[in-house]
C-alpha positions in Angstrom: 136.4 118.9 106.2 137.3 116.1 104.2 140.9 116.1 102.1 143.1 114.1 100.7 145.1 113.2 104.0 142.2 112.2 105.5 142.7 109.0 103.2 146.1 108.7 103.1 146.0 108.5 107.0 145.3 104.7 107.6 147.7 104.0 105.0 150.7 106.2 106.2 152.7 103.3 107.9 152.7 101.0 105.2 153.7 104.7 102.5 156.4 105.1 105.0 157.8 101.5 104.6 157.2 102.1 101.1 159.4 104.8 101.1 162.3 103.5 103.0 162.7 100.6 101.0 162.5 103.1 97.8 164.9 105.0 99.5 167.4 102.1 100.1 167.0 100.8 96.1 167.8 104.7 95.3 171.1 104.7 97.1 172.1 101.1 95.8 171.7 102.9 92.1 173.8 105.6 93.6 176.7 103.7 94.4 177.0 101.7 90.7 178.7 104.7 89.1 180.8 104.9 92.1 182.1 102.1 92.2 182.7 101.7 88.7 185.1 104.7 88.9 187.1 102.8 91.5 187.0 99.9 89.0 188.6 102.5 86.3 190.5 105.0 88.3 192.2 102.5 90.9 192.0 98.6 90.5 192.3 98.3 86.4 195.6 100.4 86.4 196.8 98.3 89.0 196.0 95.1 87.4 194.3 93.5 90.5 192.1 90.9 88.7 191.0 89.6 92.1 190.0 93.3 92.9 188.4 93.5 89.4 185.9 90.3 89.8 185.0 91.4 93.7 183.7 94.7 93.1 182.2 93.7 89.6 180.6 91.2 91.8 179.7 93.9 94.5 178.4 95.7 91.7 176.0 92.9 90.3 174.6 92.4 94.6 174.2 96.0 94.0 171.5 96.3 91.1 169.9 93.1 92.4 169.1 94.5 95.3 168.4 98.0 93.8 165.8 95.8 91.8 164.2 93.8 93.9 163.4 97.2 96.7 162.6 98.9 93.5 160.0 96.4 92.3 158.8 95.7 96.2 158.7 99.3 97.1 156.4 99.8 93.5 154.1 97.1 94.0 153.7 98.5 97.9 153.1 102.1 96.0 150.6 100.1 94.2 148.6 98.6 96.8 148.2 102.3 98.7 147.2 103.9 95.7 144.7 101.2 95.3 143.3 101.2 99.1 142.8 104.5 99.4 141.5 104.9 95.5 138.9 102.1 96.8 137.5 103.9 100.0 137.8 107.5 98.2 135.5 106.7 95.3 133.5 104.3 98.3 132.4 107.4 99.7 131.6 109.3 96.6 129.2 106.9 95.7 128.0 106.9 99.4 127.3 110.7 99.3 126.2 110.8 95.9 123.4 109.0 96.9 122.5 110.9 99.9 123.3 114.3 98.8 120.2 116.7 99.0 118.5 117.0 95.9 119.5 120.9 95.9 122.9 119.2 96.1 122.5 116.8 93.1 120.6 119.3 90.6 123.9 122.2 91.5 126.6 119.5 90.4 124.0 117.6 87.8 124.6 113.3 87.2 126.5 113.4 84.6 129.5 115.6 86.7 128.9 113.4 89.4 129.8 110.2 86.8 132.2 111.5 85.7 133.6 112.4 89.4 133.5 109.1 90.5 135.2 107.7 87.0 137.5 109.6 85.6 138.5 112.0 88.4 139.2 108.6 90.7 141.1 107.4 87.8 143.4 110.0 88.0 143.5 110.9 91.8 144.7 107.1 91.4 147.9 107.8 88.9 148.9 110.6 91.2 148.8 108.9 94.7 150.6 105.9 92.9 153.1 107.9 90.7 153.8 110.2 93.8 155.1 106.8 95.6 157.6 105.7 93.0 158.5 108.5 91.6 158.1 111.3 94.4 160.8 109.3 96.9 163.5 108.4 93.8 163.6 111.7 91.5 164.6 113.7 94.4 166.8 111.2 96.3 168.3 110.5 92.8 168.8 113.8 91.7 170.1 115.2 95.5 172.0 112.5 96.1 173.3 112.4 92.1 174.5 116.1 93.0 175.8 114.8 95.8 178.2 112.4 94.5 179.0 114.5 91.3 180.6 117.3 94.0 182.5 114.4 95.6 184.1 113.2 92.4 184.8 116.7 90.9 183.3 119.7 92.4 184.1 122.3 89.0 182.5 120.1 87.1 179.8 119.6 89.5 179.4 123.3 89.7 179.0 123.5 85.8 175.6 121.2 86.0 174.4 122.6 89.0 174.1 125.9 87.1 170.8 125.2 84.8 169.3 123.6 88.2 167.4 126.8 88.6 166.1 127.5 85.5 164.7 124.1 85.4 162.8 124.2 89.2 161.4 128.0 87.8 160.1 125.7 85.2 158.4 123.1 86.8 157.2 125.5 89.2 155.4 127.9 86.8 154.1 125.1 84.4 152.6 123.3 87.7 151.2 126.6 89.7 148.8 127.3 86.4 148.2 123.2 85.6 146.0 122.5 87.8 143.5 125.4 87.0 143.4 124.1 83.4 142.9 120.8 84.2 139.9 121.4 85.9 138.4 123.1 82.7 139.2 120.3 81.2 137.3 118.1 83.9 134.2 120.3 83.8 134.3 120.4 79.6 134.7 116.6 80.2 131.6 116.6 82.5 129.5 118.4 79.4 130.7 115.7 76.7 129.5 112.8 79.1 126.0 115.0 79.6 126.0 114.5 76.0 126.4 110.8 76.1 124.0 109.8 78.9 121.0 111.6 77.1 121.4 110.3 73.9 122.1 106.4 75.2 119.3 107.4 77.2 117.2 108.7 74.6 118.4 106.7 71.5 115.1 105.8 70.3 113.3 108.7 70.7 116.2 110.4 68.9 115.7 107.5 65.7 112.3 107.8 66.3 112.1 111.6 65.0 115.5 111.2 62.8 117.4 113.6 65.2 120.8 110.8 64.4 122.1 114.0 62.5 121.3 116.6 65.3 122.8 114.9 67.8 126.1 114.0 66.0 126.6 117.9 65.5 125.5 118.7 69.5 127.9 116.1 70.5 130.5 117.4 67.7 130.2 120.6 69.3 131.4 119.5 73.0 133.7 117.1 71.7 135.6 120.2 70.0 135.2 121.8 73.3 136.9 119.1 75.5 139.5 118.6 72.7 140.3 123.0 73.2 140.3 122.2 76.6 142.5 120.0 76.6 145.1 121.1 74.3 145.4 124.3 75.9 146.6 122.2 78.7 149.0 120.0 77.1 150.3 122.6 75.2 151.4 124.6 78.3 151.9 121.0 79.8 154.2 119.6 77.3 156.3 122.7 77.5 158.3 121.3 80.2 159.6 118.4 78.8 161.2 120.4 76.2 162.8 123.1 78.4 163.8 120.2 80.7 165.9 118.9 77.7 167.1 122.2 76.9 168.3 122.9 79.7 170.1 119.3 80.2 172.0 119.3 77.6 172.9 122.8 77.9 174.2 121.9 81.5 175.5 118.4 79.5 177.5 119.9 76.8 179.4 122.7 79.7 180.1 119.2 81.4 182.0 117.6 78.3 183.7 121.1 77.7 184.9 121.2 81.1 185.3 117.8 81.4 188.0 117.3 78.5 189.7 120.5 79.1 190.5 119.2 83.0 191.2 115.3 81.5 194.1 117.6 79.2 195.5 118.8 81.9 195.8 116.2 84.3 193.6 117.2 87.2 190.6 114.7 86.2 190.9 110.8 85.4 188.5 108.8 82.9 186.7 106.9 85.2 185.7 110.0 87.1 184.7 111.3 84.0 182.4 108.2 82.8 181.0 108.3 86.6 180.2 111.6 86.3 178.3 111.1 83.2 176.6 107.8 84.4 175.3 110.2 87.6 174.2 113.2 84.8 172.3 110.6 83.0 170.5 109.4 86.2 170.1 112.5 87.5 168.5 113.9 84.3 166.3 111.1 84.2 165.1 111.7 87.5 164.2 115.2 86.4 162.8 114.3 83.6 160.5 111.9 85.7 160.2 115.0 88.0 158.7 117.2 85.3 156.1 114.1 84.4 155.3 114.0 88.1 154.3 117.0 88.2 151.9 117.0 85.1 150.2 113.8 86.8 150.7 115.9 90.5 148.4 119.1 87.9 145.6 116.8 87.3 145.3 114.4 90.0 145.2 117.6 92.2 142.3 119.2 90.0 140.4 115.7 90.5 140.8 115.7 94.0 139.2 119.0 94.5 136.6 118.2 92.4 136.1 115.3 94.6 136.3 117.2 98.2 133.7 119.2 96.6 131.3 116.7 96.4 132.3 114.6 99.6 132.4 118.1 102.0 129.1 119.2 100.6 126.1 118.5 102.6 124.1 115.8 102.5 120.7 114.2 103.7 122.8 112.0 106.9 123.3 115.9 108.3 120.0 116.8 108.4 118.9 115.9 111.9 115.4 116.3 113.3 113.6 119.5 114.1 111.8 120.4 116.4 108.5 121.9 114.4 105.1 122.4 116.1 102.9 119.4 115.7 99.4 120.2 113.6 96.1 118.4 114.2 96.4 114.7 115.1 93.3 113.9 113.7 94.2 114.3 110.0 96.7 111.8 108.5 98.3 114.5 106.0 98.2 118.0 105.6 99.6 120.6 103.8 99.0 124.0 105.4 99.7 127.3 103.1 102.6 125.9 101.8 105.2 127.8 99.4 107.9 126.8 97.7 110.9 127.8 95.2 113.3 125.9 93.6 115.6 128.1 92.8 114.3 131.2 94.6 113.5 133.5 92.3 109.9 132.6 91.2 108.0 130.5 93.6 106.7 127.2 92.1 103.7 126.4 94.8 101.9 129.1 96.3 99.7 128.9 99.5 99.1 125.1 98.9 97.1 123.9 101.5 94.8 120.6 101.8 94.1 117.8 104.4 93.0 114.3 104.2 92.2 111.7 106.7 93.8 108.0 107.0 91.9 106.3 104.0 91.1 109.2 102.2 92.4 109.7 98.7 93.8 112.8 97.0 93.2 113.6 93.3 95.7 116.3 91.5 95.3 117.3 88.2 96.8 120.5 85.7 98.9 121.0 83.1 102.5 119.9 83.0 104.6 122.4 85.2 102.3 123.4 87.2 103.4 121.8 90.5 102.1 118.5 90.7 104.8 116.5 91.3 106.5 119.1 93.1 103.7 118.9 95.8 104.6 115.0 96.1 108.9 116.0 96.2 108.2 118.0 99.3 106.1 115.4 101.2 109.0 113.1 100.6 111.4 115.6 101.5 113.0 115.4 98.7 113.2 119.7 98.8 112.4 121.4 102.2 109.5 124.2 101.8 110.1 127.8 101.4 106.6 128.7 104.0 103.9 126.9 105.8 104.2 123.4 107.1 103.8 119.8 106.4 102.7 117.3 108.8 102.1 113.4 108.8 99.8 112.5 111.3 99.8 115.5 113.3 103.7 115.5 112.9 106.1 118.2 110.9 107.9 116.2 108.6 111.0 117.9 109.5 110.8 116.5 112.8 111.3 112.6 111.0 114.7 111.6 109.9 114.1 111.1 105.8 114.7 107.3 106.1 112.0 107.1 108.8 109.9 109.6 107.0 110.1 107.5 103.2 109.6 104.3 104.5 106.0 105.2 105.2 105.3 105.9 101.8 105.0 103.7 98.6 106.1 105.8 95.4 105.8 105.9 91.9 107.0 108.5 90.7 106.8 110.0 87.3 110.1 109.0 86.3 110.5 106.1 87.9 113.3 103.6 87.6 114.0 99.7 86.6 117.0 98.1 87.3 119.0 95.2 85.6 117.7 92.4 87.6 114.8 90.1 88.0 111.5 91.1 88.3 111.4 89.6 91.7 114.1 91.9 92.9 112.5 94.9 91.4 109.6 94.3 93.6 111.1 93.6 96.0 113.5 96.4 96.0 116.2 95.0 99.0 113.0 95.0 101.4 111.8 92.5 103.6 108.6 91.2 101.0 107.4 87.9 101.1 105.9 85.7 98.6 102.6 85.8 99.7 103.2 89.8 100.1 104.6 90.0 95.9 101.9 88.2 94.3 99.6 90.0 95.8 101.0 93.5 95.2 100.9 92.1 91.3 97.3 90.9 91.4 96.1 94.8 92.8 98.5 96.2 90.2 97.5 94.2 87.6 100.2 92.9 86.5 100.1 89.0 87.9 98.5 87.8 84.1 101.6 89.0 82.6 104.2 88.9 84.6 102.8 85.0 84.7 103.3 84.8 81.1 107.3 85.8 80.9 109.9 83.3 81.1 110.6 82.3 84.7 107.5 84.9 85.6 108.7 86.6 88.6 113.0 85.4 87.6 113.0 87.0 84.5 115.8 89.5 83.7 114.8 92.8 82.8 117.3 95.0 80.9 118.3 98.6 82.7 115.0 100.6 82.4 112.6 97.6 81.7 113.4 98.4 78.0 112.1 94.3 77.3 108.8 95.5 78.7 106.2 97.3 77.6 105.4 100.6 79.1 101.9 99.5 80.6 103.5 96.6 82.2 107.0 98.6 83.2 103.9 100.6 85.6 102.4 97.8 86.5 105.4 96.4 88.1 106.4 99.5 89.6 103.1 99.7 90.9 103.7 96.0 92.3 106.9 98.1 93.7 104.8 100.3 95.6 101.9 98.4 97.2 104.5 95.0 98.0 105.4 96.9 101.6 102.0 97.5 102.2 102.5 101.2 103.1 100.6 103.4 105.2 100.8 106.2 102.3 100.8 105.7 98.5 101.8 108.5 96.4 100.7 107.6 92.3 102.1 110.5 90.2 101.0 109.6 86.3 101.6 106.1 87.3 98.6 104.2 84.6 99.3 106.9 81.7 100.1 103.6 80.1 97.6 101.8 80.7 94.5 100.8 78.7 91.2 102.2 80.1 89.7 98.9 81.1 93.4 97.9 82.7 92.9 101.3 84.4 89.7 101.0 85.8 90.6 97.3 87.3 93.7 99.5 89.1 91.4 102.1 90.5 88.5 99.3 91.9 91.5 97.3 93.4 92.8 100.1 95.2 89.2 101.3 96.6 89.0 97.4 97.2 92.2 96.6 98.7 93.5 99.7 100.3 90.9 101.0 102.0 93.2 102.4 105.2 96.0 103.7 102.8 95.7 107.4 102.2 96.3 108.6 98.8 97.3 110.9 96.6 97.1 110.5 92.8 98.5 112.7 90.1 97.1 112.3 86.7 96.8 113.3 83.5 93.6 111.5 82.8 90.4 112.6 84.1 89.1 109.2 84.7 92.0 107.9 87.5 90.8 110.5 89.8 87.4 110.9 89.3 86.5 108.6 92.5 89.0 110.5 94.8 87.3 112.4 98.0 89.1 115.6 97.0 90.5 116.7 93.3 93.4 119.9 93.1 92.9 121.5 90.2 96.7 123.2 89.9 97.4 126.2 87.7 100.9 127.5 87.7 101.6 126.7 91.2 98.8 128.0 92.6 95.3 126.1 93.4 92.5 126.9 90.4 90.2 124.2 92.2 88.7 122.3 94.7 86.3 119.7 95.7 84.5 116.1 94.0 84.6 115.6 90.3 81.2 116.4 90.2 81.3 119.7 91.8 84.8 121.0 89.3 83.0 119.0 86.5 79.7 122.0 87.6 81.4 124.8 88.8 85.7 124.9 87.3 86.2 126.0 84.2 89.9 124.3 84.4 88.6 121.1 85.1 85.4 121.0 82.8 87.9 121.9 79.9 90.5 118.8 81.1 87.0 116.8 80.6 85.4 118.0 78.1 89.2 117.4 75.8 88.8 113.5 77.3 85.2 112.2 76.7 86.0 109.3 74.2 87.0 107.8 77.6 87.5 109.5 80.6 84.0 110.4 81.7 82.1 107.0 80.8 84.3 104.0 81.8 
């Protein structure tokens, strides 16, 4: 189990020197009002001007040196809070990326942004605040107390009275903060949910004049963040308040007391200017005490919400099974396969299918009935409810993922492009040569165009491919996919984009060029899977259909309808 102090660990020599340089500053600021009660009390009355410029001086060696350990002993604070700030949020994004789909869906990407943002953020102000202030409020306030008794313990005794009442304070506002700040992180995690779809969607949502709808939808979680988080800072900000209150309650006994005991004689002035030099620091250091703990509320809701994620499970635990193998012979197979995702209807029932290395798969059905599903699972991406999956002869839970997806290349339904060239798209951080890219491009068809952009295979796309259009944003994903040369290909809705005749050129090339790569190919259209040695018709997670396009064109009702509803150009090109 992962926690805070696992982080802190590497760090804890340089915290500690961090702390005993704070702690040597602190007690050089203890000593000023000290020694400026001497000056008062002793050496002024007594005319020593020699006496008067050596401890003036002693005091000026004093608060340079209380500055300079100060400032050191911050910018150390600084540098932890930093480091371990870096390797926290480090391995967020490391386990973000290899949490388990199940994982990913349960905490959603937008509370996993805002994790690795905002909660960092503040995890950051409370490790570094903690430092600074966590070592000098209490060494200044004990050690304020400390000095107060030495110089007059009645009046010491009056202050120290309201030092209750003010830790009952801080300890009942802090015991319920950190509970509301994690409303307030969760409420947060809805308003940037908000945000991500529309930047996402912006002109879909122009496109159908939703502008208006969407200000009220994000109106609505803004007002809910804003509850949120006044709730908190109204039971927050009570502290400060009663922290006053209670200060100058304890400060006006102290003057009371004070000029009653000045009267008659048993207190000087200098101890009395002393003791109100230390009840200034000292109720500063409260004060700073009482914002420490307001950071301590929220950093500590953060850093659970962080644990949570980085203690969860995640694809690098999964380790390899050890499954019966299935029949050698056949390259992939399916065999009565079930599966729910969130177990309370199943969303594949009894799939089962096999194909042979070259042979191609054709799925086709309406949306949400399981076709992509079928290609999560062969990736792994969810592990099956019932039945078995195997990859020549072997039960895919008996590959580690990594090993298991590199034999495949992918495009999914929803694929991605990133910010870079088109190169690196391609590419992908893999091993692809040259010679390797140009001719992924000329099977996807996408070397004319990509030819024509500026710098061809250098130019920049923006995050998405937004500067492309959506035929050629699947052409180079489909470049993605066939660079590696991959012993699988899996084409879900991948040439929805395309034009027929841009379509038909994709489907000879891969009969053409991948004759040893089996397939499977979801589609909407009847015409990219016409040609496949086996079609799924899918209906509502169960199988409808089977066979050639010509035998579900003769004997599927399903099928002949899906057709029948695309003649203008699914049946004759």
């Amino acid at each position: 189990m992962k926690n805070l102090r696992t982080y802190l660990r590497p760090w804890m020599k340089m915290m500690i020197i961090g702390f005993l340089i704070k702690t040597t500053g602190t007690f050089l600021e203890l000593l000023l009002p000290g020694i400026l009660s001497r000056i008062i009390d002793e050496i002024v009355p007594a005319g020593q001007m020699d006496q008067i410029i050596l401890w003036g001086a002693l005091m000026v060696i004093a608060s340079l040196l209380a500055l300079i350990f100060n400032i050191t002993a911050n910018r150390n604070a600084s540098r932890v809070a930093r480091n371990v700030t870096r390797n926290i949020r480090h391995d967020l994004f490391d386990k973000a990326l290899y949490l388990t789909c199940e994982k990913t869906d349960a905490y959603t990407i937008p509370s996993i942004e805002s994790r690795l943002t905002s909660d960092t953020y503040h995890l950051h102000r409370m490790i570094g605040m903690m430092q600074r202030l966590g070592v000098r409020a209490p060494i200044i306030t004990i050690g304020g107390l400390i000095m107060t008794f030495v110089l007059d313990p009645y009046l010491a005794l009056v202050f120290l009275a309201v030092i209750p009442f003010m830790i009952i304070v801080l300890v009942l506002r802090a015991t319920r903060g950190v509970a509301m700040y994690k409303k307030v992180q969760k409420a947060n995690d809805k308003m940037v949910t908000v945000v991500r779809e529309n930047s996402q969607g912006i002109r879909v949502i122009k496109a159908l004049s939703k502008v208006p709808y969407e200000k009220n939808r994000f109106h609505g979680v803004n007002e809910h963040l804003k509850g949120e988080e006044v709730r908190a800072s109204r039971m927050m900000a009570m502290i400060n308040p009663a922290m006053n209150f209670l200060l100058y309650l304890g400060m006006v006994g102290v003057i009371l007391v004070g000029a009653r005991r000045v009267d008659l004689g048993l207190c000087k002035t200098g101890r009395i200017l002393a003791f109100m030099s230390y009840f200034q620091m000292i109720s500063r250091s409260l004060m700073a005490v009482s914002r420490m703990f307001i950071m301590y509320s929220r950093g500590m809701a953060s850093s659970a919400r962080i644990m949570e994620v980085l203690n969860s499970s995640s694809e690098k635990d999964i380790v390899r099974g050890t499954y019966p193998d299935g029949d050698p012979q056949y390259a992939l197979e399916f065999r009565d396969v079930t599966f729910s995702y969130l177990g309370i209807r199943d969303n594949l029932q009894h799939i089962s299918f096999r194909l042979k290395k070259g042979q191609t798969l054709g799925i086709i059905g309406a949306t949400g009935s399981g076709k992509s599903t079928i290609l999560s699972l062969l990736l792994r991406f969810y592990d099956i409810k019932e039945g078995a999956i195997y990859l020549n002869g072997r039960d895919i839970r008996n590959y580690a993922p990594d090993e298991l997806r590199q034999m495949f290349g992918v495009v999914m339904q929803n694929d991605f492009l990133f910010r870079d060239t088109v190169a690196e798209n391609i590419r992908f951080g893999r091993e692809v040569s040259f010679e390797k890219m140009k001719r992924a491009e000329k099977n996807a068809q996408a070397l004319a165009f990509i030819g024509e952009l500026d710098g061809q295979e250098e130019y920049e796309l923006t995050t998405k491919g937004t500067n492309l259009s959506g035929g050629q944003r699947q052409r180079v994903l489909l470049s993605r996919a066939f660079a590696a040369d991959p012993g699988f290909l899996l084409l879900d809705d991948s040439s929805s984009a395309l034009d027929y005749k841009t379509d038909a050129a994709l489907r000879k090339a891969l009969q053409e060029e991948y004759p040893d790569t089996t397939m499977i190919i979801v589609a909407q259209r009847v015409s990219s899977i016409k040609n496949c040695d086996e079609i799924l018709v899918l209906e509502h997670g169960v199988i409808n259909g089977r066979g050639t396009h010509d035998q579900l064109n003769e004997n599927n009702e399903l099928y002949q309808a899906i057709a029948q509803s695309q003649m203008g150009g699914a049946l004759f090109d």
